[in-house]
C-alpha positions as CSV (number, residue, x, y, z in Angstrom):
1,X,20.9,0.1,-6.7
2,X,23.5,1.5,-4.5
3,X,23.8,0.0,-0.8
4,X,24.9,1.0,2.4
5,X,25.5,0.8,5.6
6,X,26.3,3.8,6.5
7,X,23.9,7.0,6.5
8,X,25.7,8.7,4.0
9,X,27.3,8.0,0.6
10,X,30.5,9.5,-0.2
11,X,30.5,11.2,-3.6
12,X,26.3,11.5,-3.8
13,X,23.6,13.3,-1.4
14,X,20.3,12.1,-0.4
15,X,17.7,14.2,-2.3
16,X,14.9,12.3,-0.9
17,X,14.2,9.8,2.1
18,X,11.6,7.7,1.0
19,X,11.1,5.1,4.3
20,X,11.9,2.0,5.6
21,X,12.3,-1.1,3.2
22,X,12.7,-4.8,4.1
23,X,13.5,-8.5,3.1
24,X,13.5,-11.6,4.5
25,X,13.4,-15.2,4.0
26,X,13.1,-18.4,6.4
27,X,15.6,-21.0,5.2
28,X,16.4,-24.8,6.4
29,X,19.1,-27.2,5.0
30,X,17.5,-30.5,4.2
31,X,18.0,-33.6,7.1
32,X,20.9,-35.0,5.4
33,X,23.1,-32.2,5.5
34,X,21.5,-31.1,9.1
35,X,23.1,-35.0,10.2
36,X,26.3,-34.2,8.7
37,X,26.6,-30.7,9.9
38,X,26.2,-32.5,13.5
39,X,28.9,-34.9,13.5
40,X,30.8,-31.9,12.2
41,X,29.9,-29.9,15.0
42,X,31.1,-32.9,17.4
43,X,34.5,-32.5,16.0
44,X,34.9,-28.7,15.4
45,X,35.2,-26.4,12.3
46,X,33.2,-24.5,10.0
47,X,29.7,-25.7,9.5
48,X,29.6,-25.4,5.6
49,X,26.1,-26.4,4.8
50,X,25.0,-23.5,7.5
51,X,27.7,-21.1,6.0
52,X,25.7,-21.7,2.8
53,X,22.6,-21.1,4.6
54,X,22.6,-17.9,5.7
55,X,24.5,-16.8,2.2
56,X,21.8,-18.2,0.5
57,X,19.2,-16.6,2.4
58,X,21.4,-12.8,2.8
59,X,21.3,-12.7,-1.0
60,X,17.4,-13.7,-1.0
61,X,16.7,-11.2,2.0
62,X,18.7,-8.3,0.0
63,X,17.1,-9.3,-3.3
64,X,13.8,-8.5,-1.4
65,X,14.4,-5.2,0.0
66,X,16.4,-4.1,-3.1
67,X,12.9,-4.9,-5.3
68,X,11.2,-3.1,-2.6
69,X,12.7,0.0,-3.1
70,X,13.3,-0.1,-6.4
71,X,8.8,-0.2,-6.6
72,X,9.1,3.1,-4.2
73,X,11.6,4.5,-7.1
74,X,14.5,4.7,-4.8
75,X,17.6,4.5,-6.3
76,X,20.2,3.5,-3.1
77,X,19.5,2.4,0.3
78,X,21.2,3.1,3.4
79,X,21.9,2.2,7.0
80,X,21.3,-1.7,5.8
81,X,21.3,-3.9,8.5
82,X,20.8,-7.3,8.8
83,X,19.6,-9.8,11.7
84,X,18.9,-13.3,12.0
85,X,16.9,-15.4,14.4
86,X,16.3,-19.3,15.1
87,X,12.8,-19.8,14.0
88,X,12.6,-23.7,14.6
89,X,15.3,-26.8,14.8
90,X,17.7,-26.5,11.9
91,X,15.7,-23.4,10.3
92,X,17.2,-19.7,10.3
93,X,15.4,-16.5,9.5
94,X,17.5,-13.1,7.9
95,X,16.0,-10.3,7.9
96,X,17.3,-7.2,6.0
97,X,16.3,-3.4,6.0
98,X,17.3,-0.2,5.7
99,X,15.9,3.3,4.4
100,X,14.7,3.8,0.4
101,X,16.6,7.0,0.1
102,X,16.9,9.0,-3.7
103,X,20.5,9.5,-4.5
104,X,22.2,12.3,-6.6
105,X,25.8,12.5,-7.6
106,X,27.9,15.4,-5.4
């Protein structure tokens, strides 16, 4: 499965747009490492266990949209975007999507 994020694929042309496809996933690091990443955020630097987090949950939302398309018999997707949003105290949501396209080699 080829991805993108970008409307067009260098080498290949879209032979057929097949729609809009989608993954997402809700995450939350456990209360032990949501203390810790506290006192870290007291005394500055990355926030590993939230790094983690929202890998953890980009590979899960991509996973989801890629087996999405894949069932529409899509081959690449394109434009891929991703957002995230707060859904509750110490709990992220990521949300990917992009368009199911058919790709053929230029």
């Amino acid at each position: 499965m080829f991805l993108s994020n970008t409307e067009s694929v260098p080498g290949a042309r879209v032979t057929r747009t097949l729609g809009l496809v989608q993954g997402n996933t809700v995450r939350a690091k456990h209360l032990g490492k949501d203390i810790l990443a506290g006192f870290k955020n007291l005394a500055g630097g990355e926030l590993v266990a939230y790094t983690e987090l929202l890998t953890e949950s980009r590979n899960e939302a991509i996973g989801r949209m890629v087996h999405q398309a894949q069932q529409m018999g899509a081959n690449g997707v394109v434009n891929v975007r991703f957002t995230t949003s707060s859904v509750a105290a110490g709990a992220a949501e990521l949300y990917a999507y992009g368009t199911a396209v058919v790709l053929e080699q230029a």
